[in-house]
N, C-alpha and C positions, 0 to 999 in steps of 0.2 A: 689565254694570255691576259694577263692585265695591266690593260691600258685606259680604263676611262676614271675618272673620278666623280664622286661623290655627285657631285654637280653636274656633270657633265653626262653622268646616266640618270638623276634628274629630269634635265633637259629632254635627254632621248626618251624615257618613259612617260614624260609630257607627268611628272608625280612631284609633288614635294621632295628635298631632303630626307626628313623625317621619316616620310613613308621608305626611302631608299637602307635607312639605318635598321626600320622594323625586318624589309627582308631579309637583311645581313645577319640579322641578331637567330632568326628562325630560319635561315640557313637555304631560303628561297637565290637568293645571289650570295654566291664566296665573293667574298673581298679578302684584301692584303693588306698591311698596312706599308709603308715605307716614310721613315723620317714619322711627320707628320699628317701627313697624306693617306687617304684610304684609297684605294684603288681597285674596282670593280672587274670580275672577270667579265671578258666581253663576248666569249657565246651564253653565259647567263645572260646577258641585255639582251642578244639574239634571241634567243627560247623567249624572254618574257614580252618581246616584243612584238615578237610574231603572235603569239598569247594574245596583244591587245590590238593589233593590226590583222584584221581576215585577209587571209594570201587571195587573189586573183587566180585562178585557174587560164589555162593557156584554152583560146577557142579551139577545137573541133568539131568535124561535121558532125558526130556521134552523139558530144555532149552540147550541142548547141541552146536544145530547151532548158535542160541543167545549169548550164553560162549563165542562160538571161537571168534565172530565180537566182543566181550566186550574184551575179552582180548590182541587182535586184536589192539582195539583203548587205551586198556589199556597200551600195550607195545609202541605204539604210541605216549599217555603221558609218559608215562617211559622215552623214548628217548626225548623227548621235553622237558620235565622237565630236563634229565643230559645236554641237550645241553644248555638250558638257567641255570643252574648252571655251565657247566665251562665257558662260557659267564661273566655272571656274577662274576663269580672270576675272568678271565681277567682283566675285568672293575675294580672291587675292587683293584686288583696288580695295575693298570693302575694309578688308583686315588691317591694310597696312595705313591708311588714313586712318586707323582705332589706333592702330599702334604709336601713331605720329601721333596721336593726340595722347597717350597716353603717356608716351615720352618725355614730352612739354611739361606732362602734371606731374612726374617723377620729377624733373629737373628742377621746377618751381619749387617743390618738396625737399629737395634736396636742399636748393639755397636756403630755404625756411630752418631746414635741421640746422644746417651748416652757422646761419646766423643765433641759431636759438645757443648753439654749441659757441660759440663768442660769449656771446649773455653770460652763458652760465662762466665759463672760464676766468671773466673779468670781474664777477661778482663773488660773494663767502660762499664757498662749498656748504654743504648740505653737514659734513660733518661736522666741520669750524662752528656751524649754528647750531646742531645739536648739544655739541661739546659747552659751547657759552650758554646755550638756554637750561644745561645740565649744572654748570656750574653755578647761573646766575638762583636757580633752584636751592640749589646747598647753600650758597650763602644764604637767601632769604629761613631757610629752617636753621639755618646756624645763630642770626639774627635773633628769628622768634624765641630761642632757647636761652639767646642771649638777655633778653627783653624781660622774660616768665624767669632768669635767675635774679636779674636786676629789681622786679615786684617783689618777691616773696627776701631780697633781704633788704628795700626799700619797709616792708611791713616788718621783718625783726627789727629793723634800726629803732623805728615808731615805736612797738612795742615796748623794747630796749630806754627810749626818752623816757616814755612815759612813767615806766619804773621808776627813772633817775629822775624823776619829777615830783615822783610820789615820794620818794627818801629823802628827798631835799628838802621836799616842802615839813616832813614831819621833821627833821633834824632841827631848821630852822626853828619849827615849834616849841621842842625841844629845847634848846639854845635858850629860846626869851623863857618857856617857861623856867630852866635854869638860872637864866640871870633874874627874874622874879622873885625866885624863893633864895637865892642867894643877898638881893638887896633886900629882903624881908628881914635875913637872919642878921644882915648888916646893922640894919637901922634897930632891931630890938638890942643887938648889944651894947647901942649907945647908951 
C-alpha cells in the first residue's frame, strides 16, 4: 500500500530526499505518483528498514551466549548509527548555513543584475549606438569625398584663372600694341 511520502520515508530512513528519488529511479522502492505527490510503498520502507535497523532476537535459554554477541553488535549499530546521525546533522547545519549564505549572495546579485537591467533600459541601447556611430562614420567618409571633390575643382578653378589671366594679359598687350601701330599709321598720314 502506499501511503507515506517522499518526506515522510525520508524521515523514516533517517536519508535525504534525494537519496529517496535515486531508490525510486533504480526501482530499490516503487512509488506512485498521485496529483503531485509521490507516494512511497510502505513494505518497501519495511524491507529497507529492517535492512538499516539489526532486528533483536527474542531471549532463550538455548540461544543466550548468541543474544549477548547480537546485542553486543546490536548496541554496536546503536552507537554507529547515533554517531553517524549526529554526523550527519553536523553536515546537514553545515550545508544549510552554506546555503543561507549562498542565498544572500544570489539575492545581492540579483538586485545587482536587476539594477544593472534599469541602467541599461534607461540609457541608448547598444544598437541605437552602433546604428549612430555607423552612420556618424558614413557621413565623416561622405565628407572626406566631399572635401577631396571640392580640392581637385578648387585647383581646376586656379588652373582655369590662371589661363584667363594669361589671355587677358596677352589680349591687353595686344590692344595697346594695336592701338600703337594704329596711332603710328595715324600720325604718318597727317
Amino acid at each position: 500500500m502506499y501511503k507515506y511520502t517522499r518526506q515522510e520515508a525520508a524521515e523514516l530512513l533517517w536519508i535525504s530526499t534525494r537519496s529517496i528519488d535515486r531508490y525510486i529511479k533504480s526501482w530499490k522502492l516503487r512509488a506512485r505518483k498521485e496529483w503531485k505527490v509521490v507516494l512511497v510503498k510502505s513494505s518497501d520502507l519495511d524491507n529497507m528498514n529492517s535492512w538499516w535497523t539489526p532486528k533483536q532476537e527474542i531471549i532463550t535459554e538455548n540461544n543466550f551466549s548468541t543474544e549477548k554477541q547480537e546485542t553486543n553488535t546490536n548496541s554496536k549499530w546503536i552507537d554507529l548509527r547515533d554517531k553517524l546521525s549526529t554526523w550527519l546533522e553536523e553536515i546537514y547545519s553545515d550545508l544549510r548555513n552554506e546555503v543561507k549564505e549562498k542565498d544572500t549572495i544570489i539575492r545581492e546579485l540579483s538586485i545587482r543584475v536587476w539594477r544593472s537591467e534599469e541602467i541599461a533600459k534607461n540609457s541608448v541601447s547598444l544598437i541605437d549606438f552602433k546604428k549612430s556611430q555607423f552612420l556618424l562614420e558614413e557621413s565623416k567618409s561622405h565628407l572626406n569625398q566631399s572635401l577631396v571633390d571640392l580640392e581637385s575643382d578648387n585647383k581646376k578653378l586656379e588652373s582655369d584663372l590662371k589661363y584667363q589671366k594669361t589671355n587677358n594679359f596677352i589680349l591687353i598687350i595686344a590692344i595697346i600694341v594695336l592701338f600703337a601701330i594704329a596711332g603710328t599709321i595715324f600720325v604718318l598720314k597727317i
